[in-house]
C-alpha positions as CSV (number, residue, x, y, z in Angstrom):
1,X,8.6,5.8,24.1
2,X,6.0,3.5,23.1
3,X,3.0,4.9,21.6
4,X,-0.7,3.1,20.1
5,X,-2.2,5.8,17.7
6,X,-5.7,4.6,16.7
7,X,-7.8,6.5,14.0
8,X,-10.3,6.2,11.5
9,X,-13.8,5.9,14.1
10,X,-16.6,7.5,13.9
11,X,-20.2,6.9,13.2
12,X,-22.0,5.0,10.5
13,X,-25.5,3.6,9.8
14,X,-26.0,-0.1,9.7
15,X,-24.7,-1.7,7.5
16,X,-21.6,0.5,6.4
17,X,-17.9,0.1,6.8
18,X,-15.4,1.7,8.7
19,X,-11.8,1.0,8.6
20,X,-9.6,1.8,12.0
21,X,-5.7,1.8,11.6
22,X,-2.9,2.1,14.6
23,X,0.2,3.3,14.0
24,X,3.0,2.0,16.5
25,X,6.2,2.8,17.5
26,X,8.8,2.8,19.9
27,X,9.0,-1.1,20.0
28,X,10.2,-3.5,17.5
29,X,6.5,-4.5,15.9
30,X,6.8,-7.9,14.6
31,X,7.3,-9.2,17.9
32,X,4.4,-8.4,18.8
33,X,0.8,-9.8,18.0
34,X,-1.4,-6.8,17.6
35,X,-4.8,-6.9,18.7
36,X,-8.2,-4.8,18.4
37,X,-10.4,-4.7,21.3
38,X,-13.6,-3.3,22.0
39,X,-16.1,-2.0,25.2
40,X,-19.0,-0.9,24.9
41,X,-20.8,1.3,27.8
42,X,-21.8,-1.5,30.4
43,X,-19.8,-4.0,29.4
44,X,-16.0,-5.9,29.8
45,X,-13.4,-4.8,27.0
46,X,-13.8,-7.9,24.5
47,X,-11.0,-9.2,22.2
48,X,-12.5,-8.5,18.7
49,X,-9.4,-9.4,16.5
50,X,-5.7,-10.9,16.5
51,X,-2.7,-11.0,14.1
52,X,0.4,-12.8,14.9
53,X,3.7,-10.7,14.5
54,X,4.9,-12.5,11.8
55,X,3.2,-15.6,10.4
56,X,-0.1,-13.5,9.8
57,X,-2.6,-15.6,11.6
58,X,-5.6,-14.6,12.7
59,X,-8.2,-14.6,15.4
60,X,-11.9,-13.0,15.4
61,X,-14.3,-13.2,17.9
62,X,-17.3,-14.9,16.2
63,X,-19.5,-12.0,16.6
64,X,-17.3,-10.3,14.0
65,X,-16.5,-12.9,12.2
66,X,-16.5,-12.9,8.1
67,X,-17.8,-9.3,8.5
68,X,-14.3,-7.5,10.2
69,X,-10.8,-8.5,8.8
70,X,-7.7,-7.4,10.8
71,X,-4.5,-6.9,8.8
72,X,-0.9,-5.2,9.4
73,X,2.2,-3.6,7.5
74,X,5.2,-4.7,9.4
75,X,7.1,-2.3,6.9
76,X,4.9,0.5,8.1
77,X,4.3,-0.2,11.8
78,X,0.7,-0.2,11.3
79,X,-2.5,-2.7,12.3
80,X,-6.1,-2.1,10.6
81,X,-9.1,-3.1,11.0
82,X,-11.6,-2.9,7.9
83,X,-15.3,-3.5,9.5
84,X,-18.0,-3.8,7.4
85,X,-21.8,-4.9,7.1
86,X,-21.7,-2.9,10.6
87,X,-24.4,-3.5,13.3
88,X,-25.7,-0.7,16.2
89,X,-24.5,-3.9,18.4
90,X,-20.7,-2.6,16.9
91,X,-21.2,0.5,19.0
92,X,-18.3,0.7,21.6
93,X,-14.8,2.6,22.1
94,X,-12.0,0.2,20.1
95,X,-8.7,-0.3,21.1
96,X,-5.5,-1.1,19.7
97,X,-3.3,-3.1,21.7
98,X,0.5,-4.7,21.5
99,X,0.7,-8.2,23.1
100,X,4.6,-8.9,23.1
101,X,5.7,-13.0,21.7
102,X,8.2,-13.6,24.0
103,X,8.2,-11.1,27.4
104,X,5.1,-10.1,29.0
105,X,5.2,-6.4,27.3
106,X,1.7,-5.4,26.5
107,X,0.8,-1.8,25.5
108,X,-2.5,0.1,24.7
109,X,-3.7,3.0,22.8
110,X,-6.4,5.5,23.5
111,X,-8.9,4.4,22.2
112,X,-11.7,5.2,18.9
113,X,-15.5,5.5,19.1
114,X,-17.1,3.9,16.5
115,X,-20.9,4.8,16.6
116,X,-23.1,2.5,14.5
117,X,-27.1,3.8,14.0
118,X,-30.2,1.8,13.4
């Protein structure tokens, strides 16, 4: 059974850090690029930040770029993303998500508010 646990949301003034983790399991992790994304009330779910399975690149949107840096344990099954210098514009529900390398396997968790105040 597959399962995308996502913690470590919540709410934070501007300019603070939060740092979200996802714990995985039930699929073999390092084939799989792991991937934060984010909606915000209103708007499309946006791709915020990437890691490949197992060469460790990475992707960030530019609106969260040199402020959030995404990272993973393969040893530990786990994906995190530390955000800091946050902005109110970083309000929205993040979500973890397991893009598969080689079949078109793609799984998502539930979801964590992060709430960022002026």
């Amino acid at each position: 059974q597959v399962q995308l646990v996502e913690s470590g949301g919540g709410l934070v003034q501007a300019g603070g850090s939060l740092r979200l983790s996802c714990a995985a399991s039930g699929f073999t992790f390092s084939d799989y690029a792991m991937r934060w994304y984010r909606q915000a009330p209103g708007k499309e779910r946006e791709l915020v930040a990437s890691i490949h399975g197992f060469n460790m690149d990475t992707y960030y949107a530019a609106s969260v770029k040199d402020r959030f840096t995404i990272s993973r344990d393969n040893a530990k099954n786990t994906v995190s993303l530390q955000m800091n210098d946050l902005k109110p514009e970083d309000t929205a529900l993040y979500f973890c998500n397991a893009a598969s390398h080689y079949s078109g396997n793609n799984y998502w968790g539930q979801g964590t508010q992060v709430t960022v105040s002026s």
